[in-house]
Residue, then its C-alpha position, 0 to 999 in steps of 0.5 A: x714082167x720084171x726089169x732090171x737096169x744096168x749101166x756102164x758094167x761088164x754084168x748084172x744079177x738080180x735075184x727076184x720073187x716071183x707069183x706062180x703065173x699057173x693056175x691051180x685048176x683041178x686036183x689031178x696032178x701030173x706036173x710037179x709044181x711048188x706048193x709055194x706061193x712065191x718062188x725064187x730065179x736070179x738073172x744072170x746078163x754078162x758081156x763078152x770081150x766082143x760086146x755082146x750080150x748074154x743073159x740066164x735065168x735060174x730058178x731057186x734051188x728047191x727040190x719041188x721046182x725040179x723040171x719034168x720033161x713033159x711039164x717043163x717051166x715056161x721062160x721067155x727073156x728079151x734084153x736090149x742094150x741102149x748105148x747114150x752119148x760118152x760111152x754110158x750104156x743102158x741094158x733092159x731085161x724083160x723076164x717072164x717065167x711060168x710055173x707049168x700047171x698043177x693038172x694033168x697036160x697030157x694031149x695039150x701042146x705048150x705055146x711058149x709065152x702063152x700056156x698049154x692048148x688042145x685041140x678037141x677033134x670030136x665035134x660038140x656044141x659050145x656048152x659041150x665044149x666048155x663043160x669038157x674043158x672045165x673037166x680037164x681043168x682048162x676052159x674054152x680058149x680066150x685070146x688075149x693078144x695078136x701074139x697069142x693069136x698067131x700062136x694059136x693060128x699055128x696050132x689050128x691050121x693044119x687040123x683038117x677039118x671036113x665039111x663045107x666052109x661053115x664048118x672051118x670053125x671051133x668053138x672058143x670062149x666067149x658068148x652074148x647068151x646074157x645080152x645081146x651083142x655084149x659078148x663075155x668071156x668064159x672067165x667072166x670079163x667083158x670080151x671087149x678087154x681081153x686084148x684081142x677083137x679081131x673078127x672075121x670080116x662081116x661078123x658078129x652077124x647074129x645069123x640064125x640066133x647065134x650067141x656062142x663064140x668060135x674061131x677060124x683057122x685065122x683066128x679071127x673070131x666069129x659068132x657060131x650057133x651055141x648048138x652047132x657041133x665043131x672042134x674046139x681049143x681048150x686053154x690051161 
């Protein structure tokens, strides 16, 4: 995240360098990606006679940042203009930007703000599920806020789902197969830090010895047993 302040001007630009916010996950590559590290933009934020603010983010000029339609760069700006006694005016620009991944994202959907997600419509058990995310150079999806949740909760909800209520589950990327009732991510941190704990009402429960995670069409989370076959959401 970066800002920029500007006050009492007609426009501002500021030229940034930025990390690649994708992952290097696997060496199949189907998105062009920099090789870089660190890659440039500038932020253009203007004004018009009216009063309202504009504002545009360009990316450096290197031929390997070039944009392929399937692949595109993720970049998300908000801008808010405060305006303070005797005329003064304070203008925020929060900018995120994302390099797409350097794997193949064929079958995954881009959440702006989020990253790449599928859903898995053939039915597995958890470690199934995690080990076919980690081939494709993803892992078992790991919420991290309520924005990413309802992003999430739209992808999922019109997937048809048969079965009895039980079934209306796919697995995600947590478990407590280490402790129990101590739930960790498939990235390694505690659940506890991820951002997002919003459970279903009446779980964790452990009903049945059951030591994986999943997730409702609501995205709450749920525990579910780790051999029980659901859907899954892979996450780049």
């Amino acid at each position: 995240m970066f800002l920029k302040l500007c006050s009492m001007s007609l426009w501002c630009q500021v030229t940034w360098m930025s990390f690649f916010l994708g992952n290097v996950l696997g060496s199949t590559t189907q998105c062009h990606s920099s090789t870089a590290d660190t890659t440039s933009f500038s932020i253009v934020s203007r004004r018009n006679a009216t009063g309202h603010w504009s504002t545009e983010v360009v990316l450096g000029q290197d031929p390997s940042l070039r944009v392929d339609d399937d692949c595109p760069w993720d970049i998300n700006i908000e801008q808010r203009a405060t305006r303070h006694d005797q005329g003064s005016e304070t203008v925020t620009i929060t900018t995120n930007v994302a390099a797409p991944p350097r794997v193949d994202v064929r079958g995954y959907t881009l959440l702006p703000g989020h990253g790449y997600y599928r859903v898995h419509r053939v039915p597995a058990t958890w470690e199934q599920a995690r080990q076919t995310c980690a081939d494709e150079g993803a892992h078992l999806v790991v919420l991290n806020s309520d924005a990413e949740a309802a992003a999430v909760r739209g992808l999922i909800g019109g997937v048809h789902i048969s079965g009895t209520s039980d079934d209306w589950y796919l697995h995600a990327g947590f478990h407590d197969q280490l402790q129990e009732g101590s739930y960790v991510t498939v990235l390694g941190g505690s659940l506890s830090r991820t951002g997002y704990t919003t459970w279903k009402r009446g779980e964790p429960n452990n009903d049945g010895n059951e030591d994986c995670g999943s997730i409702n069409r609501s995205a709450d989370l749920n525990d579910v047993s780790c051999t029980k076959r659901l859907y899954f959401v892979c996450e780049l």
